[in-house]
C-alpha positions as CSV (number, residue, x, y, z in Angstrom):
1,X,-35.1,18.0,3.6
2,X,-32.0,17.3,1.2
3,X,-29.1,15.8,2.6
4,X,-27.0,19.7,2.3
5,X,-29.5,20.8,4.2
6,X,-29.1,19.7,7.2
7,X,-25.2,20.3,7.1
8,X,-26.2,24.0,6.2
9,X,-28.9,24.3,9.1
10,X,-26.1,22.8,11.5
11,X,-23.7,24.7,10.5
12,X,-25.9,27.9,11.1
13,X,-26.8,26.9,14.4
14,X,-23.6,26.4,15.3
15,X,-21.2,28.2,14.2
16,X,-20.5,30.4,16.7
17,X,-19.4,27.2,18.6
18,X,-17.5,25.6,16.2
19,X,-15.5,29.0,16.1
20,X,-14.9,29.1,19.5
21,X,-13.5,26.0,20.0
22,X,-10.7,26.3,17.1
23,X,-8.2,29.6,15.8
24,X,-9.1,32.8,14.2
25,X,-7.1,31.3,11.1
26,X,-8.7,28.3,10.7
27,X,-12.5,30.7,11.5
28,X,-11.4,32.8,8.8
29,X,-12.7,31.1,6.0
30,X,-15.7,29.0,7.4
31,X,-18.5,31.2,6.2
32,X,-17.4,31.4,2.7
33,X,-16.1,27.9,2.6
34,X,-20.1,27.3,3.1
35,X,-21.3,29.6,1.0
36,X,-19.1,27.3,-1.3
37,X,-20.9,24.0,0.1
38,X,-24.3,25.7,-0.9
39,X,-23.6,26.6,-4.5
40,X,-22.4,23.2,-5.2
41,X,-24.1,20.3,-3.0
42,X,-22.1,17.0,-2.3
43,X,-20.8,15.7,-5.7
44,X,-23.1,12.5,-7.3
45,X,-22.3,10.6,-10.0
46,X,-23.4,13.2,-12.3
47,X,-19.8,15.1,-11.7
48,X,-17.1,13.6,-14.4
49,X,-14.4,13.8,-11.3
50,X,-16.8,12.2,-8.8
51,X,-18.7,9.5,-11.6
52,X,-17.5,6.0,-9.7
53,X,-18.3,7.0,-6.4
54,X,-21.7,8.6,-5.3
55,X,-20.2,10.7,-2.3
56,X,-23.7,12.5,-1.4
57,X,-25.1,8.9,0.3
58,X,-22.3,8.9,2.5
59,X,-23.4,12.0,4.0
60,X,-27.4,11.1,4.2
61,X,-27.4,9.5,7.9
62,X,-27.4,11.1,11.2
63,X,-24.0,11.4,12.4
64,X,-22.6,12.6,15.8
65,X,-19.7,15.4,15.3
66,X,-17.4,16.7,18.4
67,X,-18.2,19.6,17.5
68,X,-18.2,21.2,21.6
69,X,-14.3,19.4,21.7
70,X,-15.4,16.9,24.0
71,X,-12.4,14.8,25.5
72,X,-12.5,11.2,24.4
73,X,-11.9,8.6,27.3
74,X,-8.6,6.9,25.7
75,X,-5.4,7.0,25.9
76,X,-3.3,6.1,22.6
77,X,-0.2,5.9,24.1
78,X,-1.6,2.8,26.6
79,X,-3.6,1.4,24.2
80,X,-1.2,1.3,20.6
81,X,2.1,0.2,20.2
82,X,3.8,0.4,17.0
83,X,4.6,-2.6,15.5
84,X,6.9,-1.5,13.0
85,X,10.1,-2.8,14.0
86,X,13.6,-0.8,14.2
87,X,11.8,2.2,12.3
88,X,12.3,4.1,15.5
89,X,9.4,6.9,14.2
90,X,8.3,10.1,16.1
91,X,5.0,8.6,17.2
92,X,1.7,10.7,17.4
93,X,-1.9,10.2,17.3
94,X,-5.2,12.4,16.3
95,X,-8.6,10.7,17.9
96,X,-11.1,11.1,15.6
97,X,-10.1,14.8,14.2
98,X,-8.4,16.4,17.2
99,X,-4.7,16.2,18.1
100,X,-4.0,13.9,21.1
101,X,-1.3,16.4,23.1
102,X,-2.0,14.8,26.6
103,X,0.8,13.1,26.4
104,X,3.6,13.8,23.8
105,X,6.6,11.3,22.8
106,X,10.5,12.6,23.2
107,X,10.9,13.1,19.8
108,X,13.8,15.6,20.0
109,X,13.0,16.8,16.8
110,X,15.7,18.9,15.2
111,X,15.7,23.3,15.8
112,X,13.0,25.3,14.1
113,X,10.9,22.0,13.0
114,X,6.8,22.5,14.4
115,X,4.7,19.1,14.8
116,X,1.7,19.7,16.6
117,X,-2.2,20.1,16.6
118,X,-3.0,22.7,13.6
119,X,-5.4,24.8,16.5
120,X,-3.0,25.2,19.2
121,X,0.1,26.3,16.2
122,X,-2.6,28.4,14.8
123,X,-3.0,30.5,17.9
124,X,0.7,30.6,18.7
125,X,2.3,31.2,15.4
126,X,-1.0,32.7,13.4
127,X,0.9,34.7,10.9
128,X,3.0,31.6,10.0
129,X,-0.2,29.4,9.3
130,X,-2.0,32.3,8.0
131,X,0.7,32.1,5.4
132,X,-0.7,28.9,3.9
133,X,-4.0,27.6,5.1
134,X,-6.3,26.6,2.0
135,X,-4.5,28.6,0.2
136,X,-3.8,24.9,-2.1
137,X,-7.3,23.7,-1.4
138,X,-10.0,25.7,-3.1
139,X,-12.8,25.8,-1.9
140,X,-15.1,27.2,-4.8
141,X,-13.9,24.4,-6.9
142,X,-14.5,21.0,-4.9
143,X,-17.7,20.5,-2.5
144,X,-15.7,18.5,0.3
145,X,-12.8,20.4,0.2
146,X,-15.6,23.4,1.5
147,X,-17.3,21.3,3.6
148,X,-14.0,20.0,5.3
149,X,-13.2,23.8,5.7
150,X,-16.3,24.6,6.8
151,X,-16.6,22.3,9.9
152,X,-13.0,21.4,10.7
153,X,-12.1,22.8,13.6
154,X,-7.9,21.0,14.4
155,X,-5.7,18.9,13.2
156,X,-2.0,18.8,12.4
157,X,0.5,20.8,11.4
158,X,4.1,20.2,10.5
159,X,7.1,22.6,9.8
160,X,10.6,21.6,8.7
161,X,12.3,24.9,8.1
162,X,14.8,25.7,5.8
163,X,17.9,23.4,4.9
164,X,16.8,21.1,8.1
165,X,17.0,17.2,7.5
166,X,14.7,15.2,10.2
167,X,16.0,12.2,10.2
168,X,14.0,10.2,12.4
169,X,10.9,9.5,10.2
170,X,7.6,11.0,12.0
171,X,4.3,8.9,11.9
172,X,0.9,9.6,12.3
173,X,-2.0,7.1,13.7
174,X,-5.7,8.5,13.0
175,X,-7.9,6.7,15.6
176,X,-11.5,6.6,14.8
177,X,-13.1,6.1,18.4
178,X,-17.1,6.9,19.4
179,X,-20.2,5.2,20.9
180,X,-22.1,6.4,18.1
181,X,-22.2,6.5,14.1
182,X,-19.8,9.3,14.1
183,X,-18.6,12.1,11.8
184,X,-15.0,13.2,11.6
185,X,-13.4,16.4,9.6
186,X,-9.6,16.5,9.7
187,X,-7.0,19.2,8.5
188,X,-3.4,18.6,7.6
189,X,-1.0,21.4,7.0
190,X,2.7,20.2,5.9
191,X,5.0,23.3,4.7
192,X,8.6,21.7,4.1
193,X,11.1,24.9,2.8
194,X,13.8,24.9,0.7
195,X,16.5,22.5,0.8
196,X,14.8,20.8,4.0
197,X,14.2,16.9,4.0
198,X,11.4,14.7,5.9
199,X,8.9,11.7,6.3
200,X,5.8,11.1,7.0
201,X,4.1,7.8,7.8
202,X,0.1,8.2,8.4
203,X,-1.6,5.3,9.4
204,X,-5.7,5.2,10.0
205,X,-7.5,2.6,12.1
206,X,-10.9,1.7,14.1
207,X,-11.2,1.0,17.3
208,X,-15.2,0.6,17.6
209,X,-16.9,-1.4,14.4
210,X,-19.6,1.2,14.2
211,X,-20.0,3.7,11.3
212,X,-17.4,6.2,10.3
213,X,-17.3,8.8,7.8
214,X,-14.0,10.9,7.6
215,X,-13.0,13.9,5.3
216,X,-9.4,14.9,5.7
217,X,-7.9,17.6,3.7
218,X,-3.9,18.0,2.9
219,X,-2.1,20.7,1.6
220,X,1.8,20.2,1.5
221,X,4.0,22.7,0.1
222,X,7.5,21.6,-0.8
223,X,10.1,24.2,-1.3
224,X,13.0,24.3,-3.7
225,X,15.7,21.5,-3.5
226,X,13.5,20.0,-0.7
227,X,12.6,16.3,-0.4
228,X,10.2,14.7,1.2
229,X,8.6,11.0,1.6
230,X,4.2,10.8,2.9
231,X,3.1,7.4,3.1
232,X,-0.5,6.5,4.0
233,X,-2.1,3.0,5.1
234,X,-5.6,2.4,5.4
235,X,-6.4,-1.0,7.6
236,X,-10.3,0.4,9.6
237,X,-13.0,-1.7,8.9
238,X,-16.3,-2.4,5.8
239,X,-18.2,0.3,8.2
240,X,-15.7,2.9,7.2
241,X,-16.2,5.7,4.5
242,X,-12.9,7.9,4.2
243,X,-12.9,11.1,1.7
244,X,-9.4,12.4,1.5
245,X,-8.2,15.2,-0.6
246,X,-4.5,15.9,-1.0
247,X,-3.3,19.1,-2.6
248,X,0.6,19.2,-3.6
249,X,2.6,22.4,-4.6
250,X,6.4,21.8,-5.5
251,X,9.0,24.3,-6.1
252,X,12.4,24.2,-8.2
253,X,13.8,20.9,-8.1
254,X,12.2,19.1,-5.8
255,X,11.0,15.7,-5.1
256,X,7.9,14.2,-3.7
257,X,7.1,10.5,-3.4
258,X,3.8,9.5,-2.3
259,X,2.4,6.3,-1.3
260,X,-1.5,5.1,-1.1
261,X,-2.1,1.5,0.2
262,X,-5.5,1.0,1.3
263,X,-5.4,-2.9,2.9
264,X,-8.6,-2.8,4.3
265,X,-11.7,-0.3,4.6
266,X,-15.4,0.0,3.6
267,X,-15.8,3.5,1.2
268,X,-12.5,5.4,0.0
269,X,-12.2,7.8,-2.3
270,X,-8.8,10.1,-2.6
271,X,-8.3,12.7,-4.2
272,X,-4.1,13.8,-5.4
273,X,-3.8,16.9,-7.1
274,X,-0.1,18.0,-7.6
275,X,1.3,21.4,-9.0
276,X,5.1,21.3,-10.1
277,X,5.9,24.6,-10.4
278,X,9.4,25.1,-10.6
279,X,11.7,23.4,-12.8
280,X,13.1,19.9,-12.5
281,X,10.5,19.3,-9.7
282,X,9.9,15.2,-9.7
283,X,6.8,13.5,-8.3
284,X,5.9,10.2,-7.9
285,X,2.8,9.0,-6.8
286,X,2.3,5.2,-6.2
287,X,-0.6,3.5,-4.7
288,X,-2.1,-0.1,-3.7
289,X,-5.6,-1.5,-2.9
290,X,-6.2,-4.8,-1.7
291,X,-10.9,-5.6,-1.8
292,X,-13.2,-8.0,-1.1
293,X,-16.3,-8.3,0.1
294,X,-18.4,-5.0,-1.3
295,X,-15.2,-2.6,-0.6
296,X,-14.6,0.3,-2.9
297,X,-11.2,2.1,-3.7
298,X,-11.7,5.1,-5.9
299,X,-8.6,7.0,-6.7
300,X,-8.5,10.2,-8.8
301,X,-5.2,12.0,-9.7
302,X,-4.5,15.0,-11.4
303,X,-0.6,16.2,-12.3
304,X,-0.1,19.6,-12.9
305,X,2.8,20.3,-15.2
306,X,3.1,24.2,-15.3
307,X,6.7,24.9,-16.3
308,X,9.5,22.9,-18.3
309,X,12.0,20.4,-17.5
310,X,9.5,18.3,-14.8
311,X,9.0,14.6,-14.3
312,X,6.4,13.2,-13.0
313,X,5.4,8.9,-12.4
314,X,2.0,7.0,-11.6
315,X,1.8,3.6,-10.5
316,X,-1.4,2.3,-9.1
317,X,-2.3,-1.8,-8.4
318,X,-5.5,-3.0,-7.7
319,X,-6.0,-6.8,-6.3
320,X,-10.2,-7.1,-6.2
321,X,-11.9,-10.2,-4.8
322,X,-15.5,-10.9,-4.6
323,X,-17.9,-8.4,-5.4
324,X,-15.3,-5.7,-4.2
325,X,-15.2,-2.6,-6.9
326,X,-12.1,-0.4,-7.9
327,X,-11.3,3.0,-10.3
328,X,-8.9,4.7,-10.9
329,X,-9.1,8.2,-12.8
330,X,-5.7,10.1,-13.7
331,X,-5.2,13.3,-15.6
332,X,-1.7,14.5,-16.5
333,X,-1.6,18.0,-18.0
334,X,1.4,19.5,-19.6
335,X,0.9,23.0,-20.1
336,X,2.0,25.5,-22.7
337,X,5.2,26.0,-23.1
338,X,5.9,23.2,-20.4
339,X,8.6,21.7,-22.9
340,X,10.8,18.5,-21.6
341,X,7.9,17.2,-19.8
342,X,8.7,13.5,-18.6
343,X,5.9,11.8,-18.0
344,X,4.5,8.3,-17.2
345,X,1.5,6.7,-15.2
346,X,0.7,3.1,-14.8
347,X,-2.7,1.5,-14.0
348,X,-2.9,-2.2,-13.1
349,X,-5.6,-4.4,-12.3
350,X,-6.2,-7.6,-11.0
351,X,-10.2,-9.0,-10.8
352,X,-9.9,-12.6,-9.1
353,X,-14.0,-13.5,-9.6
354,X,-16.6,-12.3,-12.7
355,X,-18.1,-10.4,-9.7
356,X,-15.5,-8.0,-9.3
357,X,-15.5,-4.5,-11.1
358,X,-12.7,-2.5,-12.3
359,X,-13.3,1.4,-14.0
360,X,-10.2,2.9,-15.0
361,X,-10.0,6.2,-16.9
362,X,-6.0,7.5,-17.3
363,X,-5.6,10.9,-19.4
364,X,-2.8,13.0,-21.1
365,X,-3.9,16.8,-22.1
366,X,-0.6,17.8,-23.5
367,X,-0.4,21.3,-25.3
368,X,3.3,21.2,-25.6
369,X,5.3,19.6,-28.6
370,X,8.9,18.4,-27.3
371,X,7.7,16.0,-24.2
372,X,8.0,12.2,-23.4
373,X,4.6,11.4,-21.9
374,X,2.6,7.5,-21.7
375,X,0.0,6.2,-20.3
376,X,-1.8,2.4,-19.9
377,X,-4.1,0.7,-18.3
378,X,-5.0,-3.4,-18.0
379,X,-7.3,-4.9,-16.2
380,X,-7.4,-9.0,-16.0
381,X,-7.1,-12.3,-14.4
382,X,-4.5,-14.4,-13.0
383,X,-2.2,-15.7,-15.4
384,X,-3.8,-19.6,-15.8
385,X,0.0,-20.6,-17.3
386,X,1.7,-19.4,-15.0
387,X,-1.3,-20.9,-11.9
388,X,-0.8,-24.4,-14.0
389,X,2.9,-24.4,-13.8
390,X,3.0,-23.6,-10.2
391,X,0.7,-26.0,-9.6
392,X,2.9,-28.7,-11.4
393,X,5.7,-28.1,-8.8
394,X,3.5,-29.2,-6.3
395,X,2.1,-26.2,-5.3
396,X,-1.3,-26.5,-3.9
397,X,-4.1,-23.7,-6.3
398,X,-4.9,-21.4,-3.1
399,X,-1.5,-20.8,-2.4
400,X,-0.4,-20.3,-6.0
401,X,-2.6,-17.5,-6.3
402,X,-1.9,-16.3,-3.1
403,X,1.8,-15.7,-4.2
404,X,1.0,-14.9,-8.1
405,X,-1.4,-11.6,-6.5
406,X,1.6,-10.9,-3.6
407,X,4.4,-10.4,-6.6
408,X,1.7,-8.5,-8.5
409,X,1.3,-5.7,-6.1
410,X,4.7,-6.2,-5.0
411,X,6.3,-3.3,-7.1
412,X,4.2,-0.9,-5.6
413,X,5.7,-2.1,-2.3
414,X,9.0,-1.7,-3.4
415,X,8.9,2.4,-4.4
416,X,8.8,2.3,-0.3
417,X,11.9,4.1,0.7
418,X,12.0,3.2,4.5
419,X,13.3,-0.4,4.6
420,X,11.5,-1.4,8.0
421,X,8.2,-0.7,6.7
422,X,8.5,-1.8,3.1
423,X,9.9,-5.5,5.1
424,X,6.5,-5.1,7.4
425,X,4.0,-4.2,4.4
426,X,5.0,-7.5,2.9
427,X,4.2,-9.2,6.0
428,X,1.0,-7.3,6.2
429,X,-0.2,-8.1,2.4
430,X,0.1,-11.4,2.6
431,X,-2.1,-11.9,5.5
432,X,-3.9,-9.9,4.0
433,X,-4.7,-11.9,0.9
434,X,-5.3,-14.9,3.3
435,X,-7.9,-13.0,5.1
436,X,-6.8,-12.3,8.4
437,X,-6.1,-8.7,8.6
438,X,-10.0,-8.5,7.8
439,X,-10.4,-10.3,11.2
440,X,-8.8,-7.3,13.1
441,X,-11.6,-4.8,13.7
442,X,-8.7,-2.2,14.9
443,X,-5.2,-1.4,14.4
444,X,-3.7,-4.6,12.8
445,X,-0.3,-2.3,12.5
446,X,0.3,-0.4,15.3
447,X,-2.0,-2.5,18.0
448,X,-0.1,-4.4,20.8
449,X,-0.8,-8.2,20.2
């Protein structure tokens, strides 16, 4: 039996139940989402988008899925405490993939604004979800993007109509919890209208040092004049494989800045498509990944530029230790008639032993004649000058290199626009280049010391 195979007999089997316990929106599109899966199999190495990372041997063991909705014995609430200080965020959790709404903070979110588990918003306001469910994530065109909307059955879903501004920031903590090697499939859903302003901070950890695989999907629509801010942090443990696909559609004017930091993990591979379509629409997308050991980072980015007038920025830092491996793959395409296209994407590398691999692959298609568009891409060592004059101001080697890789990755830090947790990051990246956020098997961030 192939490795599909048994994800196509499963879902056949159990379909019925998989329906049952989710919404007729999210049901809607499971059968041809696996029709999909079948035509195309998990992606190898032999796919140009999927070439650094072999996703199909992540799927080969026998993994337990929720799929009858089971109740998992833990409290979040009791067990986290955010350790962010004076961010003052809306705090949530999802265990594994379901929204925890036992127990739901005061968040006194402004009028109008929905933050909730995708399944129960789905049944309550269907036509509203209905209105942009995977209708960003094509299914016929990416074999985990079907498979996640094949078998996902909640998630989240957030709502900031028109012209509102949340200004409390609202954060997210993924909590991968089971007995067993488990399987988790989650869904995001993120619609911010016009002129309307929010944050996101989503945060995923391991409580339990067994093996995880997780496939999230995002779709986030951003209407005109709208801003808004999603950063994610990765700290779960070498036992972890996370597949996350993020699928970005921006109106007129405006602005998306989003923030990838992966400080520790086992397998990730993520996946940013954007789509400005509406003029003077501005994204940036920044990310940071911090290896050792036999960790992997794979990042793949693809910028949409459909109309004129549109700037878009890419900054990605890698620091990889040991026998860790990195890539980074970016497209930017600027379309016909897509004139006044600013453009500019950034790939740095560090490799701190001969061990340590580093693929990076960034791109420009540009079929438009009046644009500003760049693109480079280093990969090296520490600078041995600059280690040698440290050194001869008394500074002892292993903590010059400590600080030389801390003010590499540093910039990416700074494109953080929520002061508290840029100050905390910096905390957090510099124990983690001395190793001991690698000794926290759960939520270094958020956990209650």
């Amino acid at each position: 039996m192939n490795i599909e195979q048994q994800y196509i007999d499963l879902f056949s089997q159990t379909e019925s139940m998989i329906c049952q316990h989710s919404a007729d929106v999210l049901n809607a599109p499971r059968a041809a989402a696996m029709a999909d899966f079948e035509k195309q199999g998990f992606p190898t190495k032999k796919v140009e988008r999927y070439k650094y990372t072999d996703i199909s041997k992540y799927f080969a063991p026998d993994y337990g899925l929720n799929l009858k909705r089971l109740a998992i014995p833990v409290n979040p609430y009791e067990v986290f405490k955010c350790d962010v200080p004076n961010m003052s965020t809306s705090l949530y959790f999802v265990v594994n993939d379901a929204f925890y709404n036992q127990e739901l903070p005061k968040s006194n979110l402004p009028e109008g604004v929905i933050f909730g588990s995708l399944k129960e918003v789905a049944r309550q306001h269907p036509e509203l979800v209905k209105k942009y469910y995977g209708q960003l994530a094509d299914t016929s065109k990416d074999p985990v993007t079907a498979f996640n909307t094949a078998f996902a059955q909640d998630g989240v879903f957030f709502y900031v109509p028109k012209n509102v501004v949340v200004e409390r920031p609202i954060q997210i903590v993924n909590i991968l919890r089971a007995d067993v090697d488990f399987m988790v499939n989650r869904r995001v859903l993120i619609v911010i209208e016009d002129g309307a302003q929010a944050r996101l901070l989503v945060c995923d950890h391991a409580m339990d040092s067994l093996n995880f695989l997780a496939t999230q999907v995002v779709e986030v629509f951003v209407g005109k004049d709208a801003v808004f801010d999603l950063y994610e942090l990765e700290e779960t443990h070498t036992s972890s494989v996370r597949i996350s696909n993020l699928y970005v559609k921006q109106e007129e004017s405006s602005s998306v800045l989003h923030n990838a930091m992966t400080l520790h993990n086992g397998t990730t591979r993520n996946t940013t498509q954007v789509t400005l379509a509406g003029e003077r629409a501005e994204v940036s997308l920044c990310g940071m990944a911090i290896e050792d050991k036999n960790q992997h980072v794979d990042n793949h980015t693809f910028i949409d530029h459909a109309v004129p007038n549109c700037n878009s920025n890419e900054l990605y830092k890698y620091v990889l230790d040991e026998e860790s491996v990195g890539a980074f793959a970016g497209t930017v395409l600027v379309r016909p008639g897509a004139q006044h296209t600013n453009s500019q994407q950034t790939n740095r590398n560090l490799c701190a032993t001969r061990q340590a691999r580093m693929y990076t692959q960034p791109q420009l298609e540009i079929y438009a004649d009046d644009v500003k568009c760049s693109h480079g891409a280093t990969v090296g060592q520490l600078d041995d000058n600059a280690l040698f004059y440290m050194r001869t101001r008394g500074i002892a080697e292993k903590e010059a290199r400590l600080l030389l890789m801390f003010a590499f990755v540093n910039e990416v830090i700074d494109t953080i626009r929520l002061e508290p947790l840029k100050d905390r990051l910096h905390q957090l990246v510099e124990k983690r280049f001395r190793g001991e956020l690698a000794k926290c098997q759960g939520c270094a961030i958020c956990k209650e010391k």
